[in-house]
C-alpha positions as CSV (number, residue, x, y, z in Angstrom):
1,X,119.0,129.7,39.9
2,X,118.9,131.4,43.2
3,X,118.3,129.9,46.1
4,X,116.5,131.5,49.2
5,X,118.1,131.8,52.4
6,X,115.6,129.5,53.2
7,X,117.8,126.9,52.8
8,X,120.4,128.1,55.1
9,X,118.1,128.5,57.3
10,X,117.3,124.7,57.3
11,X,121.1,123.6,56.8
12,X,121.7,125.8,60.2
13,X,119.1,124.0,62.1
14,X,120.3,120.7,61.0
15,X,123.6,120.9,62.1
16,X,122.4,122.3,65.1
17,X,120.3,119.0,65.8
18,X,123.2,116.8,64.8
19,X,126.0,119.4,67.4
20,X,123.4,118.9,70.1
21,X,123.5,115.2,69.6
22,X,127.3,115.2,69.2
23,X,127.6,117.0,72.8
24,X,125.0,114.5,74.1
25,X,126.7,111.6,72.9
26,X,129.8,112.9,74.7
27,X,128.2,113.6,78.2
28,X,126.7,110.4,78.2
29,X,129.8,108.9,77.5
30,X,131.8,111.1,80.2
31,X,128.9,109.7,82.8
32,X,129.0,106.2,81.7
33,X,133.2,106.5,82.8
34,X,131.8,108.2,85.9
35,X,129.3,105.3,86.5
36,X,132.3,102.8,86.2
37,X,134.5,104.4,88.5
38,X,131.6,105.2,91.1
39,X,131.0,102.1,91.2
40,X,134.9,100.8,91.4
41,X,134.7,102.5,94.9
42,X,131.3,101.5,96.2
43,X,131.4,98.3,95.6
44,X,133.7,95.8,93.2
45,X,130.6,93.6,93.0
46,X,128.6,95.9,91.4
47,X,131.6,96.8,89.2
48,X,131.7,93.4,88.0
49,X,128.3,93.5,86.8
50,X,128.1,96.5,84.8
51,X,131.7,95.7,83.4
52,X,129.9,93.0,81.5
53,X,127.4,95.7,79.6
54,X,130.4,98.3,79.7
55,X,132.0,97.2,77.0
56,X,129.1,97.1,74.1
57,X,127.7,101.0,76.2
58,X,131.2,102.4,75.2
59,X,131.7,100.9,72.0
60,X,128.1,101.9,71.0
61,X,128.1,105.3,72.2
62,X,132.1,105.9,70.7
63,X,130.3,104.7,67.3
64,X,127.8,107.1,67.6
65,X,130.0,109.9,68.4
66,X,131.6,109.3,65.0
67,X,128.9,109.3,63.1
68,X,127.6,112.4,64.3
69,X,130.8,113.9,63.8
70,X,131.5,112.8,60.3
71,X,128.0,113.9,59.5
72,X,129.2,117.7,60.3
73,X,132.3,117.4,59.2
74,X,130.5,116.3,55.6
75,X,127.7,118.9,55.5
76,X,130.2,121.8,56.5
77,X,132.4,120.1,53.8
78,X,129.6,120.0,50.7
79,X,128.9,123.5,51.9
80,X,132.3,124.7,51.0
81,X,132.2,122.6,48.0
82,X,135.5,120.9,49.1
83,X,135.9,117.3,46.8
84,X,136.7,115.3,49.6
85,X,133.6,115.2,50.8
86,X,132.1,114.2,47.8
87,X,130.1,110.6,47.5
């Protein structure tokens, strides 16, 4: 059976999507240490209340960053046919 190019076409844009989200997740996460640290110097009180959301914002956005890598690491992996990405 051949395939068009079609599909590589589409396999190209996904993992573009899911690189762009990957390099979102990231900056968000770099600004969310920024936002901590700002705040640090400003003024410990506000520190104090966004340490209590900090916490579940990291651990949520770290998550995410995972997933989005694993998700390239497994489509770049069934592209190459490589058995330990198989499910």
């Amino acid at each position: 059976m051949n395939q068009s190019p079609k599909w590589q076409v589409s396999v190209a844009a996904v993992l573009d999507v899911i690189r762009k989200y990957h390099e979102a997740l990231h900056e968000a996460t770099a600004m969310t240490y920024a936002l901590r640290n700002t705040l640090k110097e400003l003024d410990p009180s506000f520190e104090q209340v966004f340490q209590r959301n900090y916490t579940a914002i990291v651990t949520e956005l770290s998550d995410a960053n995972h997933l989005s890598l694993h998700m390239l690491e497994k489509i770049a992996g069934q592209l190459r046919d490589d058995p330990t990405w198989k499910d």
